[in-house]
C-alpha positions in Angstrom: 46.3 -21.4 64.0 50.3 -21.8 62.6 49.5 -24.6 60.5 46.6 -22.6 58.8 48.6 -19.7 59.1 51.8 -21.6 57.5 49.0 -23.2 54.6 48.3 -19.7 53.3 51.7 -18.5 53.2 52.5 -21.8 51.5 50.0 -21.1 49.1 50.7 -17.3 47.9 54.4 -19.0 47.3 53.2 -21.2 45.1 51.1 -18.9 43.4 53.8 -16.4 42.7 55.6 -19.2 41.5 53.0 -20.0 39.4 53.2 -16.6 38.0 56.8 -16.5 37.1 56.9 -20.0 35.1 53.8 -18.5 33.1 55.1 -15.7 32.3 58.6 -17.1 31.3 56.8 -19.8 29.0 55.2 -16.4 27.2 58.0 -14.9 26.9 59.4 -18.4 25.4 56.8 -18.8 23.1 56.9 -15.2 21.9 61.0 -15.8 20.8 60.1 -19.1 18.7 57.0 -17.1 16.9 59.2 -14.4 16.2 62.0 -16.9 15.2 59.8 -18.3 13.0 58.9 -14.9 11.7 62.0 -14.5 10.9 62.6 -17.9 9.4 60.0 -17.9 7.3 59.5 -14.0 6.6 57.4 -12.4 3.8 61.1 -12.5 1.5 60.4 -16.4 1.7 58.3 -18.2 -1.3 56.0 -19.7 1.0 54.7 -16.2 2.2 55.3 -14.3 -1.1 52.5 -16.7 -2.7 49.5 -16.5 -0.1 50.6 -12.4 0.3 51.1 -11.3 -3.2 47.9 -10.5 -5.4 47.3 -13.0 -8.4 48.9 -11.8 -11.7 45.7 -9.8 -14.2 44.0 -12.8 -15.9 43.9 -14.0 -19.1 40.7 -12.4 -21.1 37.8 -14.7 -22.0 36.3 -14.7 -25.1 34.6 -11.9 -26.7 30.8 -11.8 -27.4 29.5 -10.8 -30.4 32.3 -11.2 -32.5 34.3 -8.9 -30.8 34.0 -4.9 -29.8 33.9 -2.5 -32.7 33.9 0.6 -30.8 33.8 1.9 -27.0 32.0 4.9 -25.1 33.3 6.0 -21.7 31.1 8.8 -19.6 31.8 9.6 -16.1 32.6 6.1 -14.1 30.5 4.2 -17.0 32.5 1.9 -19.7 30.4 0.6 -22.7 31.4 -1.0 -26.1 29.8 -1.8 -29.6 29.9 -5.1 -30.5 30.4 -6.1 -34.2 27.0 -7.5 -34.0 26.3 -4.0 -32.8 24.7 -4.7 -28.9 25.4 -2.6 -26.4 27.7 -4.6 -23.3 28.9 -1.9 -20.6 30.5 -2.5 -17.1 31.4 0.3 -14.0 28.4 2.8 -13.0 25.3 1.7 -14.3 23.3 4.3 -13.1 23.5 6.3 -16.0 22.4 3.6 -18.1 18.6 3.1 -16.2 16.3 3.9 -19.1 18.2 1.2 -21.1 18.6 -1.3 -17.9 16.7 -3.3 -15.5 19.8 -2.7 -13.3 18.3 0.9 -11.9 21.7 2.1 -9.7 23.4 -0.8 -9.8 27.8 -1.6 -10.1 28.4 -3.8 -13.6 30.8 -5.7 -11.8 31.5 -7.6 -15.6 30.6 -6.1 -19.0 26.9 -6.7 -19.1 24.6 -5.9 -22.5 22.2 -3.3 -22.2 20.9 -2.7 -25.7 20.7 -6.0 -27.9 21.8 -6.2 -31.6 20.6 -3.8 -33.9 22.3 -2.0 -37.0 22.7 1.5 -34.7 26.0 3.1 -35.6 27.0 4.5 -32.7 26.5 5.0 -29.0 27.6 7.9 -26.5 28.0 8.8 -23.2 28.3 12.0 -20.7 28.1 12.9 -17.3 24.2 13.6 -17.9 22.8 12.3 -21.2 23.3 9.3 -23.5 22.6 8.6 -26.9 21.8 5.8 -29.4 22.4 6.8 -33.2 20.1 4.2 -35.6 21.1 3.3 -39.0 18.9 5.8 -40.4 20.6 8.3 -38.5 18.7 9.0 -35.8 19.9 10.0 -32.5 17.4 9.1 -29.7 18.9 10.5 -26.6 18.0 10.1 -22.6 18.2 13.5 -20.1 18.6 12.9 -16.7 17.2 16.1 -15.4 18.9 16.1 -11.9 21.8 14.0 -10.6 22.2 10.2 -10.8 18.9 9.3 -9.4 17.1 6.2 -10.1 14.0 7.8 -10.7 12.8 7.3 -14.3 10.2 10.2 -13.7 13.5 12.4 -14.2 14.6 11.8 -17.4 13.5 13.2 -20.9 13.9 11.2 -24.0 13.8 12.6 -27.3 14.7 11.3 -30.9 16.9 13.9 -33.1 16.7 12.7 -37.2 19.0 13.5 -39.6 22.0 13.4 -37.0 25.3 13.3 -39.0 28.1 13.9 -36.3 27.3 13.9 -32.7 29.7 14.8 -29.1 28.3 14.4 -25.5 30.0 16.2 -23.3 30.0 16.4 -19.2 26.9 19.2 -19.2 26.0 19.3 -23.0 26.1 17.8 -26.1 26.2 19.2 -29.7 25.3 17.5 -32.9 25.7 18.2 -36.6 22.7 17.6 -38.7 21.9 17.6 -42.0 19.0 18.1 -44.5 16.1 20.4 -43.6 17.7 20.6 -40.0 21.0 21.4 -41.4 23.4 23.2 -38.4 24.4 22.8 -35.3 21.8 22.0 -32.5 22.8 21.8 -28.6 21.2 21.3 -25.4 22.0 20.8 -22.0 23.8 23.6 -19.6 23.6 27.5 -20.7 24.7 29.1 -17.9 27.7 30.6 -19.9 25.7 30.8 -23.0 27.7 27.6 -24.4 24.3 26.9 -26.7 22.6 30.1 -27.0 22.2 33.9 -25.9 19.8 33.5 -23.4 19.3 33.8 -19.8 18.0 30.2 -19.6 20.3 27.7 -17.5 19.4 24.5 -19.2 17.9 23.8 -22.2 16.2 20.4 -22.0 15.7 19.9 -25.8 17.7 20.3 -28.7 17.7 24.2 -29.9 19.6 25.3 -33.0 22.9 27.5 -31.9 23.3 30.8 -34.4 26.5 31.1 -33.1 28.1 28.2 -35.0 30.2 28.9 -38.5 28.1 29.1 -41.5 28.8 26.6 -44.2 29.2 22.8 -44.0 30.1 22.0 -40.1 32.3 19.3 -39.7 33.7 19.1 -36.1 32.1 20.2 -32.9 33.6 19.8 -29.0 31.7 20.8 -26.1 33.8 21.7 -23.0 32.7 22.5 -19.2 31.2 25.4 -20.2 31.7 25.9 -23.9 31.3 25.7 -27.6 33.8 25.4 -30.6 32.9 24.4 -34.2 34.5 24.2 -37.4 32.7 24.5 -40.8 34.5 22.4 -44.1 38.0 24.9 -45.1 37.7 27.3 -42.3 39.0 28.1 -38.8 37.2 27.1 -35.7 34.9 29.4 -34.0 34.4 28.8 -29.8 31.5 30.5 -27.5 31.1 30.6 -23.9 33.4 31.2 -21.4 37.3 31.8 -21.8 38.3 32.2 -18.4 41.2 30.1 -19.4 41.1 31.6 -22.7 39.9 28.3 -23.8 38.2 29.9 -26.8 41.4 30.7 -28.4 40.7 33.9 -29.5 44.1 35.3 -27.8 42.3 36.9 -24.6 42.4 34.6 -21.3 39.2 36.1 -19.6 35.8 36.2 -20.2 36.3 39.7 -21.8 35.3 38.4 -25.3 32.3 35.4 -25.4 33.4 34.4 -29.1 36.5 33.8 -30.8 38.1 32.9 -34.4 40.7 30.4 -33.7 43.1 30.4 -36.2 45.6 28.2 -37.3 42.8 25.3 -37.1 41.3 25.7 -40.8 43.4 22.2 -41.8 41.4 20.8 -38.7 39.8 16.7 -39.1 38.9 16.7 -35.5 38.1 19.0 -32.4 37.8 17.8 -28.9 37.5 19.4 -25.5 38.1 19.0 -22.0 37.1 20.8 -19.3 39.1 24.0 -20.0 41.0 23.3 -23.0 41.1 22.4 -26.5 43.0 20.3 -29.2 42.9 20.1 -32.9 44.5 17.0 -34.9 45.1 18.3 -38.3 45.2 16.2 -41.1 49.1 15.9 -41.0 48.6 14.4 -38.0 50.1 17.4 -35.6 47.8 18.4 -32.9 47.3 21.9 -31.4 45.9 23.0 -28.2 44.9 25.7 -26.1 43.3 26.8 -23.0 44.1 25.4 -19.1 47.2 23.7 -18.8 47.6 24.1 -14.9 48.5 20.1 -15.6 50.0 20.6 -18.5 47.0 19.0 -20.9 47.8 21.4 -23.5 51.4 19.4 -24.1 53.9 22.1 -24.7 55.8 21.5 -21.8 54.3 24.2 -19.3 51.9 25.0 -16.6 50.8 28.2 -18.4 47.3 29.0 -19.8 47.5 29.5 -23.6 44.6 31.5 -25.8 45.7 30.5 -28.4 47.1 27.6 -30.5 50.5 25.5 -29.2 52.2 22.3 -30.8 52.3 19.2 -28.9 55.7 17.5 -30.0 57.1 14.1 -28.2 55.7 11.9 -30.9 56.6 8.9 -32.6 54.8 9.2 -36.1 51.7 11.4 -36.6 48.8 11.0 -34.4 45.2 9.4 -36.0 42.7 10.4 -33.1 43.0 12.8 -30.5 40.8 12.7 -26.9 39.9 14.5 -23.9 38.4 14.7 -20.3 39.1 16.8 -17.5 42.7 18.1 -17.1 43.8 15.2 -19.9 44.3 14.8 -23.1 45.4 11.2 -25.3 46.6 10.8 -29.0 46.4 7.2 -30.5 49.5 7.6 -33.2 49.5 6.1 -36.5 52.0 3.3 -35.6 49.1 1.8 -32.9 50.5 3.8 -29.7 48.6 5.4 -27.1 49.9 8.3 -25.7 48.5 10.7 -22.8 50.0 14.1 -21.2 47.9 16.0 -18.5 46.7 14.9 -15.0 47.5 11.4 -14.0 43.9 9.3 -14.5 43.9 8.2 -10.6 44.1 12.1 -9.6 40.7 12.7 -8.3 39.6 16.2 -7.7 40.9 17.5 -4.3 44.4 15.5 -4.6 47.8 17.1 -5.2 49.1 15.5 -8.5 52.2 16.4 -10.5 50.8 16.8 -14.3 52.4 15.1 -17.4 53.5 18.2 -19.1 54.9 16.4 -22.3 53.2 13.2 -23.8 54.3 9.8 -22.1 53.8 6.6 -24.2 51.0 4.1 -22.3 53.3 1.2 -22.1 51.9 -3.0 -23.1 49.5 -1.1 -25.7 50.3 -1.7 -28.9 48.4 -2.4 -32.5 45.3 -0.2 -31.1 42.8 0.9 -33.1 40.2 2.8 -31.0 40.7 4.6 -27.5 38.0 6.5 -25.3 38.2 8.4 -22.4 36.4 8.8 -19.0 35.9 11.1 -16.1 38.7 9.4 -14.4 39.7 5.9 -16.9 41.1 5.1 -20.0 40.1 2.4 -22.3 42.0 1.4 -25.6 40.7 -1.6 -28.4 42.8 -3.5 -30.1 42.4 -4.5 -33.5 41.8 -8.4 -32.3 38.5 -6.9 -30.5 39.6 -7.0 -26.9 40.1 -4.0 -24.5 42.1 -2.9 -22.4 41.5 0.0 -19.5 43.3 1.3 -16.7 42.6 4.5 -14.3 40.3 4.3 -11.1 38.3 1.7 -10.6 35.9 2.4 -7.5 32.7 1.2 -10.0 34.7 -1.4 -11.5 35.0 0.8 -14.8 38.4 -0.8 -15.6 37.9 -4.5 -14.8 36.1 -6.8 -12.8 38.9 -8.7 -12.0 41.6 -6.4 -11.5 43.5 -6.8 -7.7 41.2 -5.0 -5.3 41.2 -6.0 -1.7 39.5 -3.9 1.2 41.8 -3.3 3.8 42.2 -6.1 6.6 44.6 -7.7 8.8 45.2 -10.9 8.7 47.9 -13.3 9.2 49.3 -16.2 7.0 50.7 -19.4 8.7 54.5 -18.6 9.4 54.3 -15.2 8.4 53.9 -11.7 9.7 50.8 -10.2 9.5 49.6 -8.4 6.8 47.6 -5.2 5.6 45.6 -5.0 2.5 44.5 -1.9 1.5 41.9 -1.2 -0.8 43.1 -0.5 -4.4 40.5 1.3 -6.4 42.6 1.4 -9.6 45.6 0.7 -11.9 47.9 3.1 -13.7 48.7 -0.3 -16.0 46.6 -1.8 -18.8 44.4 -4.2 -17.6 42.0 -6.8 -19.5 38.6 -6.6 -19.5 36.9 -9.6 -18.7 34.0 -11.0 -20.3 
């Protein structure tokens, strides 16, 4: 009975023993990973090259002997070729009439519409349209949301179409001949179109609230009109809330306005709220919401009517807008924008440009388009270049964008990568 007795005593020694020397080896091997941490730290080239993400690549060449012209809508990027197809990349449910790729993500710039001598080709947050040589718009409706049901989608063809703006709940266009005017469809609900109680109006209807004469620029906002007949001051319909109808009144007090100061006007374009006029000096004008400052006059303040944007370095040659944005392209080849940031989605907090800021690496542009939430610019060598969020890969396919993990690199510390879903830089497009 001892020597059993003295056996299992003998034993729980060595056991505990056992124990220690484990748990000192841990602790051993824990200093010489962390040595080597240390030694060989994310600051050292050999962890700096497996951590960092590879540089933007160099574009490939450009099909169709390079883009002629681009169309941005909602999270959807497309381009004219000079062969004039149709390639487009990012959200390609918008694009299902014209696709066999119902709902899918373009990951690269993909043609949808082959050659053909069409002259133009738009986009909006919920129609599309195609204008033919002979100058015919033929234009898709999706009646309600971005479903991939073809059964709810309305395609009509609009002749005689001389000038044509989609916007993010309806679209204008200027016609001529026997159908001479303004014709609109899409969202009513403020009377934007026509003085009716109809919401939506799924087919083009001729507006009587338009100038009279010769129209030569139309912009369609959230939830209004404004026109401008050849020599004369723009007229605006709908609401003016923001006093986005310029009229001098910021409510919805009035429903029409004479905007004055605009009669030199060569284009008209809208955002969501608010308005700007490029006049053919090249000084633009704007009025309306500014809570981001997209009006460019330095402030936060709502205007109703017309304010300079000044900050520029020549005189500006086109003029766009979406949401709380607006972006010149200058004379010289410049892009500049003013207004909230592109990678501001709605519910964020986001400090506003309030005076123009120059889009730095563009240069020697010649075309620039806007999204919901992206920006993309052409140069005159027929590539493009697009930045802002890219969660449908409406910027590039190749861009940096890693889902977050953890992982660990050999000799270094481990590392998270979170998802990036977009670029406040100019990035290629990849073909």
């Amino acid at each position: 009975m001892k020597w059993q007795a003295l056996t299992v005593r003998q034993v729980v020694y060595v056991a505990v023993a056992v124990s220690i020397l484990a748990a000192v080896a841990g602790v051993l091997v824990l200093a010489r990973d962390f040595a080597n941490a240390f030694a060989d730290s994310p600051s050292d080239p050999k962890c700096k090259d497996e951590i960092a993400p590879p540089p933007p690549p160099k574009s490939d060449p450009v099909p169709g002997g390079g883009v002629k012209m681009l169309a941005l809508g909602g999270n959807t990027s497309c381009a004219r070729m000079a062969d004039h197809s149709i390639w487009c990349w990012g959200d390609g449910r918008g694009l299902q009439a014209w696709s066999s790729l119902l709902g899918l993500t373009l990951d690269k710039p993909t043609e949808i519409l082959p050659a053909s001598p069409r002259k133009n080709f738009l986009l909006g947050g919920f129609t599309r349209c195609e204008i033919t040589a002979e100058d015919q718009a033929r234009c898709t409706i999706r009646k309600a949301g971005p479903s991939a049901d073809l059964d709810s989608e309305v395609i009509f063809d609009l002749p005689n179409t001389k000038h044509l703006v989609v916007g993010a709940h309806h679209a204008c266009a200027i016609r001529e001949h026997e159908q001479e005017g303004l014709w609109c469809w899409g969202a009513n609900d403020s009377k934007q179109i026509i003085d009716s109680s109809s919401d939506l109006l799924a087919i083009p209807t001729r507006t009587a609230f338009a100038p009279s004469g010769s129209i030569e620029n139309v912009a369609v906002g959230d939830a209004f009109t404004c026109a401008r007949s050849l020599g004369q001051n723009a007229e605006c319909w709908g609401s003016n809330r923001f006093g986005q109808l310029g009229g001098g009144v910021k409510d919805n007090s009035i429903s029409h306005a004479t905007v004055m100061q605009t009669e030199s006007t060569v284009q008209l374009v809208a955002g969501n709220n608010h308005v700007c006029a490029l006049s053919n000096d090249g000084h633009i004008r704007c009025w309306g919401a500014n809570s981001f400052g997209q009006l460019g006059d330095g402030t936060t303040e709502n205007r109703s009517s017309p304010v300079e944007v000044k900050g520029f370095d020549g005189p500006a040659q086109q003029i766009v807008a979406s949401s709380n944005r607006t972006c010149a392209l200058m004379a010289t080849g410049m892009v500049y924008c003013w207004g909230a940031p592109l990678r501001c989605s709605p519910g964020y907090e986001c400090d506003g440009l309030l005076v123009p800021a120059r889009i730095l690496d563009l240069n020697d542009i010649v075309d620039l388009s806007l999204g919901e939430h992206h920006a993309c610019a052409l140069h005159r060598d027929g590539s493009v270049a697009c930045w802002g969020e890219n969660d449908s890969r409406q910027v590039s396919a190749r861009m940096p964008f890693r889902k977050e993990q953890v992982g660990r690199q050999k000799n270094c510390f481990p590392t998270i990568f979170v998802e990036e879903h977009g670029t406040d830089n100019p990035m290629p497009v990849i073909w």
